[in-house]
TORSE-169269 format. One record per residue (C-alpha): residue in one letter; z, y, x. Coordinates in steps of 0.05 Angstrom, whole numbers, padded with zeros to 5 digits, always signed. Last residue first. Layout:
TORSE-169269
AZYX/...
END
This chain:
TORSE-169269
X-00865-02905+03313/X-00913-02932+03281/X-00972-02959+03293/X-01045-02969+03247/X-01085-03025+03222/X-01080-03071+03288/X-01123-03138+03274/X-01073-03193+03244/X-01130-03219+03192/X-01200-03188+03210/X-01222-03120+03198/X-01290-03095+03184/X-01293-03024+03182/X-01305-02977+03109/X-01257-02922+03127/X-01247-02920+03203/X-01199-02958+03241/X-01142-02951+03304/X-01096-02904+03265/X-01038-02884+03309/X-00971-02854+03317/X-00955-02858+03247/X-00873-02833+03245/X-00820-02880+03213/X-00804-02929+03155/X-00804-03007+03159/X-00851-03062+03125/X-00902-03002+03110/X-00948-03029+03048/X-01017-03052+03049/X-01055-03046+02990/X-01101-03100+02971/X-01163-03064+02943/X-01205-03109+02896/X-01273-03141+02899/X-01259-03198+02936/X-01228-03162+03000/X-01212-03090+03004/X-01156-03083+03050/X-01118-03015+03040/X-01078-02968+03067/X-01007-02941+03085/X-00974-02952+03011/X-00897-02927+03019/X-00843-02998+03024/X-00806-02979+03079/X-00820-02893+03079/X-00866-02856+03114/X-00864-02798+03159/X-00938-02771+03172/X-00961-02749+03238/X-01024-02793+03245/X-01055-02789+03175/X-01041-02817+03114/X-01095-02806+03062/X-01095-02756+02990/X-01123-02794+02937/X-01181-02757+02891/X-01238-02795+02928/X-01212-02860+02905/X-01181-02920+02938/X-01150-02890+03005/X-01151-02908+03072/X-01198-02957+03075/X-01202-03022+03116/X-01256-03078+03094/X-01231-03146+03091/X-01198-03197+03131/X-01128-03217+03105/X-01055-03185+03122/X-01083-03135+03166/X-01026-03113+03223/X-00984-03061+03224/X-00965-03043+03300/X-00896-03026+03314/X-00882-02965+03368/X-00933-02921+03408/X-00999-02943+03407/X-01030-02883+03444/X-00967-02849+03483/X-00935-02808+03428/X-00949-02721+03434/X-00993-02727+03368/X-01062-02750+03352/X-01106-02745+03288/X-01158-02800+03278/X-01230-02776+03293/X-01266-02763+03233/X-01324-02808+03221/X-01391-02791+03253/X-01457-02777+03226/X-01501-02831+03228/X-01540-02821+03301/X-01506-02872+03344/X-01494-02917+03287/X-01444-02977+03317/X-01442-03030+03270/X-01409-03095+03304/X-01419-03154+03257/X-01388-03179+03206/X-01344-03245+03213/X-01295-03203+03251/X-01261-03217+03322/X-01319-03235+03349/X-01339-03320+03365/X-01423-03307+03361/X-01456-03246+03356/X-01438-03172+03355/X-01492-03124+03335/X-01506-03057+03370/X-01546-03000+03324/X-01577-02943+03346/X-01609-02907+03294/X-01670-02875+03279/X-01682-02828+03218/X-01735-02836+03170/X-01693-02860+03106/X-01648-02907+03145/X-01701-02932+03210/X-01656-02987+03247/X-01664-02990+03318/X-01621-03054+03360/X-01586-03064+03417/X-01551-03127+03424/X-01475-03145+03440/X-01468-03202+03487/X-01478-03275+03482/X-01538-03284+03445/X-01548-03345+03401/X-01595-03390+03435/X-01665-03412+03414/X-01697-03429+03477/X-01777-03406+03500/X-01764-03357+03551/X-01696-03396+03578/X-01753-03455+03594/X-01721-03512+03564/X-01687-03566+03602/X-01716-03622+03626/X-01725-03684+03586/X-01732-03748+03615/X-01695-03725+03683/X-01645-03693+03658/X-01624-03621+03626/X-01584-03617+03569/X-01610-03594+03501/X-01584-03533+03470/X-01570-03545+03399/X-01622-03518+03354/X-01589-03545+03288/X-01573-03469+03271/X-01610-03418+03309/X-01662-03393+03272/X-01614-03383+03213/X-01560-03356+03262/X-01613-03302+03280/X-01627-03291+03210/X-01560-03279+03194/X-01546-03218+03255/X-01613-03184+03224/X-01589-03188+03163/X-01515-03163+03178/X-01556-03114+03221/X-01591-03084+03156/X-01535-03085+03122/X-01485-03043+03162/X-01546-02990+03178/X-01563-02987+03101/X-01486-02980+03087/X-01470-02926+03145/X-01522-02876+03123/X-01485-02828+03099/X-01501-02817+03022/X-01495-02894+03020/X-01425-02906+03053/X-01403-02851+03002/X-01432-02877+02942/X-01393-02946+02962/X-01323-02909+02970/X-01337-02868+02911/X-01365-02915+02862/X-01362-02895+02785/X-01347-02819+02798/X-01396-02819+02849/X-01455-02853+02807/X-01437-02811+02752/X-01446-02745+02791/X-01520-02777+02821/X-01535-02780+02752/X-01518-02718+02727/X-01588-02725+02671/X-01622-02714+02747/X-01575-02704+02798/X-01503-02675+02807/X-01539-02647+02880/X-01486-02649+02943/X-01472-02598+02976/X-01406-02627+03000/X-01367-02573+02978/X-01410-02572+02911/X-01399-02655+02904/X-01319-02658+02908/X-01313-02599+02852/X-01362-02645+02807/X-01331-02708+02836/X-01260-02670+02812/X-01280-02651+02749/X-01313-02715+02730/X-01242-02745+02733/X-01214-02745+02664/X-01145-02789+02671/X-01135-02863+02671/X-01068-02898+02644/X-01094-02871+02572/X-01147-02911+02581/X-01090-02975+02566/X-01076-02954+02495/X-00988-02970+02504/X-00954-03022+02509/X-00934-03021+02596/X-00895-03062+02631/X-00856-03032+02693/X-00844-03049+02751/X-00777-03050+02801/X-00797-03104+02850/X-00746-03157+02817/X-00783-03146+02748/X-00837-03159+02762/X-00814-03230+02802/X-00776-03244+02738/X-00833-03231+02689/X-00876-03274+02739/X-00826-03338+02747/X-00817-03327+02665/X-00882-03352+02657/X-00935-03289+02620/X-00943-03296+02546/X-01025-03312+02515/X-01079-03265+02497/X-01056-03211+02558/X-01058-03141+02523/X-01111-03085+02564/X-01120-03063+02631/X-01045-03027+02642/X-01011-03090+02615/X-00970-03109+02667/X-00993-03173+02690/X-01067-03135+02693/X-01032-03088+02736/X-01009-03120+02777/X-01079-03164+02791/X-01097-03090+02808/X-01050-03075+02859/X-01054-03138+02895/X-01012-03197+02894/X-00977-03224+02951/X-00924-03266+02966/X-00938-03294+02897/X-00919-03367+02926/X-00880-03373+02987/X-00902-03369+03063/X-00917-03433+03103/X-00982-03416+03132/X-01023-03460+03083/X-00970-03433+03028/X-01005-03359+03040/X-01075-03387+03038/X-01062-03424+02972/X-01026-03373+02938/X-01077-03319+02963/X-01126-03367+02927/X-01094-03365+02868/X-01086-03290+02861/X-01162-03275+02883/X-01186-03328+02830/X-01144-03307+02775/X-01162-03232+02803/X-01237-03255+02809/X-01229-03276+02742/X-01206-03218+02714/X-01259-03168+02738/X-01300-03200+02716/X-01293-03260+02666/X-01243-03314+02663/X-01205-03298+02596/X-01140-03278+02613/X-01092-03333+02603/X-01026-03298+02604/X-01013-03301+02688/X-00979-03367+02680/X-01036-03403+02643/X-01080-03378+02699/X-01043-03395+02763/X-01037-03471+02757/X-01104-03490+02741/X-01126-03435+02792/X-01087-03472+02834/X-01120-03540+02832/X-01192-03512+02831/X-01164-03468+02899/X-01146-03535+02933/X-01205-03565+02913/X-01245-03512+02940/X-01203-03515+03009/X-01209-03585+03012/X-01290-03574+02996/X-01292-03521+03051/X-01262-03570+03110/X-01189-03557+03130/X-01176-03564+03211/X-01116-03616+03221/X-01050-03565+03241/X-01023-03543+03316/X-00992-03478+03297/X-01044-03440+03316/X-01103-03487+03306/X-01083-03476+03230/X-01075-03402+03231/X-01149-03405+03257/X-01156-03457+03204/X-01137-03411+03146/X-01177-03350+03170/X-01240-03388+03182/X-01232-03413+03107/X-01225-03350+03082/X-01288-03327+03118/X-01332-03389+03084/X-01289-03383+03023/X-01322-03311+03009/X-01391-03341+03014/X-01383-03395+02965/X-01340-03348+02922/X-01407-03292+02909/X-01442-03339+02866/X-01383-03368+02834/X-01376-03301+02805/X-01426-03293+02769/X-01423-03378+02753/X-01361-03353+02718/X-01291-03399+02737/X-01273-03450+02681/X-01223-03480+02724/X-01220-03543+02699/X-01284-03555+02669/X-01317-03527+02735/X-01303-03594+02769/X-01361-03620+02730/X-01409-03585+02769/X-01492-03571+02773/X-01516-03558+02842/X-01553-03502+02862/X-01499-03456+02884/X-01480-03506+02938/X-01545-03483+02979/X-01507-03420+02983/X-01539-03356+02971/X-01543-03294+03016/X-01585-03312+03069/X-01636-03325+03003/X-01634-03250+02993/X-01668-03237+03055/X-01747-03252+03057/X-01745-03320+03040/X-01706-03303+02981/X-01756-03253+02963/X-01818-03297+02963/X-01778-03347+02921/X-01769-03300+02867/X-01846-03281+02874/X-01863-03345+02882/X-01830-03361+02806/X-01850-03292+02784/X-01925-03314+02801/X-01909-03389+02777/X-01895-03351+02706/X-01957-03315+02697/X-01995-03378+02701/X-01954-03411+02658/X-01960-03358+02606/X-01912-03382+02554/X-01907-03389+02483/X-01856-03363+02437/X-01820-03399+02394/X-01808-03415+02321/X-01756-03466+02309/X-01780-03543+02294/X-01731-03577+02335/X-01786-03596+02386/X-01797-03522+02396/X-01720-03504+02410/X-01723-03567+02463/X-01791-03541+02501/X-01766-03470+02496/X-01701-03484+02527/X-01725-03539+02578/X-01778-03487+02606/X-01729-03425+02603/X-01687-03455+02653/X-01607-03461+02633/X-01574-03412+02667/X-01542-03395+02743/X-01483-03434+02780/X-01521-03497+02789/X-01591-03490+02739/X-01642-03434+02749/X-01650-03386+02806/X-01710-03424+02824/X-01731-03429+02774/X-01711-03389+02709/X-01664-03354+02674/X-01655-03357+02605/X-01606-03320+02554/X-01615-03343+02478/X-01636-03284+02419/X-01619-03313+02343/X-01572-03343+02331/X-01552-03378+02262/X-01523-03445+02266/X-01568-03488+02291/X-01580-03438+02343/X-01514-03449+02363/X-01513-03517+02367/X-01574-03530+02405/X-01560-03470+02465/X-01481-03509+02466/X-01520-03584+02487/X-01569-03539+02540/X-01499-03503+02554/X-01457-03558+02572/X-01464-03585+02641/X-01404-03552+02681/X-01450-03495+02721/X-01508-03482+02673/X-01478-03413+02652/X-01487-03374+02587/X-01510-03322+02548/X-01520-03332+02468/X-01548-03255+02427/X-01519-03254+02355/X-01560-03207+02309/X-01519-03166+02254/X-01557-03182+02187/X-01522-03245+02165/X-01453-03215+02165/X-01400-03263+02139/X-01430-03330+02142/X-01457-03309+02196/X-01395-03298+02240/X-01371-03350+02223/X-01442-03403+02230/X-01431-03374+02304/X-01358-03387+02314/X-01372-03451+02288/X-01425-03466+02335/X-01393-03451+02396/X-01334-03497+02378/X-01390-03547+02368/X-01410-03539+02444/X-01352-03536+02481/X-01338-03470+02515/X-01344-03477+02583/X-01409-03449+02608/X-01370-03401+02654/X-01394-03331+02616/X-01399-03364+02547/X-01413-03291+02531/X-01430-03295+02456/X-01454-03227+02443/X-01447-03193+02380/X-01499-03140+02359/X-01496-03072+02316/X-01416-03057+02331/X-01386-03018+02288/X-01313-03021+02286/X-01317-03069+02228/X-01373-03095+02272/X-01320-03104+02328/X-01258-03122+02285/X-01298-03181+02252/X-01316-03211+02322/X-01249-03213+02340/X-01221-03253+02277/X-01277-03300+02298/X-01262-03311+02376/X-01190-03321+02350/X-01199-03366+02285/X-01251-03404+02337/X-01187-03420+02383/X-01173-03376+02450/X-01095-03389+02449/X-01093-03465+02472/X-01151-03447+02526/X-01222-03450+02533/X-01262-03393+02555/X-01317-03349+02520/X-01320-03278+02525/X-01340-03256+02463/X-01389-03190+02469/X-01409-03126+02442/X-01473-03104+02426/X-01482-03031+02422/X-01559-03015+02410/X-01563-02945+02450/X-01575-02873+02426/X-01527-02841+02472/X-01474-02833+02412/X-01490-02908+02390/X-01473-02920+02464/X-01403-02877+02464/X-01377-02898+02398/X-01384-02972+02417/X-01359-02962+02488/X-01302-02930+02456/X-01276-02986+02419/X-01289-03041+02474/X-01220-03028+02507/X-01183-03029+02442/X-01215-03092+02426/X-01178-03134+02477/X-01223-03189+02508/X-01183-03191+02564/X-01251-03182+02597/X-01271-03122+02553/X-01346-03139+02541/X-01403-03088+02527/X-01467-03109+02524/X-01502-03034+02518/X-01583-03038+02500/X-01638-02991+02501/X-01629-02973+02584/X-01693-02920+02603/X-01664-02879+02648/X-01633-02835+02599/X-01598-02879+02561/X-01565-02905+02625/X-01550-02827+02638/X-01518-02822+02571/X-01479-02885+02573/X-01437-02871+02643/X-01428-02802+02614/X-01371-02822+02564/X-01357-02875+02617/X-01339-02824+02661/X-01291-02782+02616/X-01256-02834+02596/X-01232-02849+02672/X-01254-02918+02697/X-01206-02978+02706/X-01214-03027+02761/X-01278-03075+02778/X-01340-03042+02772/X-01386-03016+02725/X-01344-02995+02665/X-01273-03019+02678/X-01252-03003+02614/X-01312-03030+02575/X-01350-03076+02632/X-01418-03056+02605/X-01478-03107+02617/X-01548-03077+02616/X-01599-03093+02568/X-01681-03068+02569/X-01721-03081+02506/X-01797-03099+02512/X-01849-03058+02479/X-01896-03063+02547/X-01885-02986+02561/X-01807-02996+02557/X-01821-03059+02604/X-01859-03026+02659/X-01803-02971+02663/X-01739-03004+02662/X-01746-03026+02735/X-01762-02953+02757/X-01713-02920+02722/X-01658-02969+02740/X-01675-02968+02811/X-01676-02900+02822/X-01607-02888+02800/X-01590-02949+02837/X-01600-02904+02899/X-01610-02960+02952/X-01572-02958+03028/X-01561-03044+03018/X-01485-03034+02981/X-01511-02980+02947/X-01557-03024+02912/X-01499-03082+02907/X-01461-03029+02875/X-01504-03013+02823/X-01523-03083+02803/X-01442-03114+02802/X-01440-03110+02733/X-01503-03071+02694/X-01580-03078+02703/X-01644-03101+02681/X-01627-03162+02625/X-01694-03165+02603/X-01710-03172+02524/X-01768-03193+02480/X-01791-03244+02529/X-01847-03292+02519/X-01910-03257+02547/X-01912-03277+02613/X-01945-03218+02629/X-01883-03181+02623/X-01851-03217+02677/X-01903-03212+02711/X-01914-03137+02708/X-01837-03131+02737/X-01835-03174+02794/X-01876-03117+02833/X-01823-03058+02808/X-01767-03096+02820/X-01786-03117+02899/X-01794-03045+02909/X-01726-03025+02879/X-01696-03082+02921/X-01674-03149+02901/X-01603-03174+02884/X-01548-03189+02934/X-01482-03232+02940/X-01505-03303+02912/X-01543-03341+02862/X-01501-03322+02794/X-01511-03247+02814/X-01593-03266+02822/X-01601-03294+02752/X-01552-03241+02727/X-01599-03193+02741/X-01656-03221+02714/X-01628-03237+02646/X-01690-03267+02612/X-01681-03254+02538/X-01710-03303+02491/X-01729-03297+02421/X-01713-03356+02367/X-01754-03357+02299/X-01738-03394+02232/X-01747-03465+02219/X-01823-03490+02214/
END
């Protein structure tokens, strides 16, 4: 009998692989006691990434969530991991020192034992202070890899990296093969490295199904020396998610490595459970795409995380393209044209843009950049026409140092718009901020929390912790459930003509989208609201939110200008309009004199905030949206004059 092998099931990144959502605090806490019964997990992956914001994202305090998922398993002697984006955090730009100092002491606090940090340029400065920070908390630090395959990333790399974390003192290492791309025996030298060197610090393998190598890659390394693999299990298995924890135990056993057994009755209650809550909303969420395995993935090595989430973006960007398409008198594009296009430029993007490894937030920005290319060329504009603020500054250096050298066409184009690169530690780009949420929460009246967890969550996601605290997110969600399930129930129900043979339907008994705008009540935390949702051809692929009893947004200022006076600006990409990124900002309001070339607002689309820029200077006349609406491309942002 060889040595033993533990598994971790990683829960949350079982559902992130899948699609946009994950489940709810209540459908946590009645998963939970099967897991555990199970009996063959010594870790659960419980939160981290994109968990806290999808919570907020549905009206849920993740604060809540946390403690109450973590709590069955603490009591059951199982440890809990969450994954830690260094710099960035929770979410997807930079986070002030100050907040990810506290960012560890409330996860401590509600019951988190372990910290997988990963810096996704894989630069070690970033990482450094989440390793002081956890230990500091009381937290296993385990820092991570992130795997891709490139000329630059070699095993001399990956090792030389791993060395500097433990030096710096790191108690785990991670291998985040975060795309399933890194070939197998590669993976297992870097492995029998590390090792060879430090026998005592544990290495933890995570990794995608999506291109086909992992169950081959799961082998090698434990050949070599690991000793904790990543599962998930059906049906969230397989396609964009991980290896099932069936055909990882049953090949580990036949090897001869000590494993642990499993309750297969417990396990086909989590299985129904997990398909219990799909069926119930999360499944409206996930692409039937998702379940397939992929060899196209080689090339473009994007994250089953985040190929969860593309399916459904490409659906809107995809609308977008062909409405410009019909425009201008064009062949419609199907989805798998348009995902071969974006394969094809991500190929061509990422070596040019320094080969950041393609993990969040970085692949999303590879992704993000290449498929503006592709939608931008579609319509006959150039290449780079536009880049968002944070893909910027990841070209300049202000998240961390690029592994390989940016193409001249990018230092060029850099320089030609006047910015700057920057050497220096990038945190020091990012100010203290707690401060400012604290000051930002009293005139509010709004409780820090317990452990200041409810100041954390603030500081980490304003614009998000704001929709929550108001009601607006729960209302948005619940009718963009309500408006999916009725074009669930309606799809392949075409209406059937009436003759002779077959007469048409009663109007009582057909299954017909609605025409106009519906009324509906949505209870948010045991108040009623009005809600009217948009079906059909609308002029944005979310619905119509209209709370009649949320509290309501602040009425654009108005001057002496006739409404809509002077140039509109228009959206350049469907999104969500804000005004500002962060609390802290001060907004443009009607009045204002601004500048060709001054920052108006912003489109958040694919995770990051595209800033929209005035074209041409003069006074605001007009703002036709409210933070946190649904815009389409070339809707009316704001005039002026």
């Amino acid at each position: 009998m060889k040595r033993e092998i533990k598994f971790s099931l990683v829960f949350r990144d079982m559902w992130q692989s899948a699609g946009k959502y994950v489940p709810t605090v209540d459908q946590l806490t009645r998963v939970a006691p099967a897991i555990i019964e199970m009996g063959c997990f010594a870790r659960v992956e419980t939160n981290g990434g994109g968990f806290e914001q999808v919570n907020l994202l549905f009206g849920e305090n993740p604060n809540k969530a946390v403690r109450e998922w973590t709590k069955p398993f603490h009591a059951a002697g199982i440890q809990t991991h969450m994954l830690d984006r260094a710099l960035n955090g929770l979410r997807m730009s930079p986070v002030p020192d100050d907040v990810r100092q506290l960012f560890y002491k409330v996860k401590k606090a509600q019951g988190t034992d372990i910290a997988r940090t990963f810096c996704g340029l894989n630069d070690v400065r970033n990482i450094a202070p989440s390793i002081k920070y956890a230990k500091e908390a009381g937290m296993i630090s385990q820092c991570s890899l992130c795997i891709t395959h490139s000329p630059v990333h070699t095993v001399e790399y990956y090792t030389k990296m791993a060395f500097e974390l433990i030096e710096l003192g790191a108690d785990e290492i991670c291998i985040k093969d975060m795309a399933g791309i890194g070939r197998p025996y590669t993976l297992g030298r870097i492995v029998a490295n590390i090792k060879e060197k430090y026998p005592e610090i544990p290495i933890q393998y995570h990794s995608h199904a999506g291109p086909g190598f992992n169950v081959a890659s799961i082998m090698e390394v434990c050949n070599a020396g690991c000793d904790y693999i990543d599962v998930g299990m059906e049906p969230l298995s397989w396609g964009t998610g991980h290896a099932d924890l069936l055909t990882v135990q049953a090949m580990l056993k036949d090897a001869g490595y000590k494993v642990p057994e499993i309750n297969m009755e417990a396990y086909m209650k989590v299985r129904a459970l997990v398909q219990e809550f799909m069926d119930d909303f999360l499944g409206l969420y996930i692409s039937p795409k998702n379940r397939l395995m992929n060899s196209l993935l080689i090339g473009p090595g994007l994250p089953g995380g985040m190929m969860g989430s593309l399916m459904a973006d490409l659906e809107k960007n995809l609308e977008t393209i062909n409405k410009s398409n019909i425009k201008n008198n064009k062949p419609l594009m199907s989805q798998d044209q348009l995902l071969i296009k974006l394969f094809d430029e991500v190929a061509y993007v990422w070596p040019r843009v320094g080969y950041p490894p393609l993990v969040t937030p970085f692949s999303q920005y590879v992704k993000n950049l290449a498929l503006m290319n592709v939608m931008q060329m579609e319509k006959g504009k150039a290449r780079w026409s536009m880049i968002a603020d944070d893909i910027w500054d990841m070209i300049l250096g202000k998240a961390g140092r690029l592994p390989g050298p940016l193409a001249p066409e990018i230092v060029e184009k850099a320089k030609a718009e006047g910015r700057q690169f920057f050497e220096g530690n990038p945190q020091d780009n990012y100010p203290d901020a707690l401060d400012k949420y604290r000051k930002l929460m009293n005139e509010k009246q709004w409780e820090v929390g317990e452990d200041e967890e409810e100041l954390f969550e603030y500081a980490m996601h304003p614009a998000q912790y704001e929709a929550y605290r108001s009601g607006k997110a729960k209302v948005e969600f619940k009718a963009d459930v309500a408006k999916r399930k009725a074009e669930k129930a309606n799809a392949g129900k075409p209406t059937v003509p009436a003759t002779p043979a077959a007469p048409a339907p009663a109007p009582a008994a057909a299954l017909t989208m609605p025409t106009t705008p519906q009324v509906m009540t949505v209870d948010v935390n045991g108040q009623a609201y009005r809600v009217t949702v948009a079906f059909g051809d609308t002029n944005s692929t979310t619905p119509e939110v209209k709370p009649t009893a949320a509290p309501a947004p602040t009425a654009p200022e108005t001057t002496n200008a006739p409404a809509g006076a002077g140039k509109e600006v228009l959206s350049p990409l469907e999104g969500k309009f804000f005004l500002i990124k962060n609390a802290s900002d001060t907004p443009v309001k009607v009045g204002d004199v601004v500048k060709e070339g001054d920052v108006l607002c912003y489109v958040e689309a694919m995770k990051t905030y595209n800033a929209v820029r005035a074209e041409f200077g003069g006074t605001i006349t007009a703002i036709c949206l409210s933070s946190g609406d649904a815009v389409s491309e070339d809707d009316v942002l704001m005039t002026i004059q």
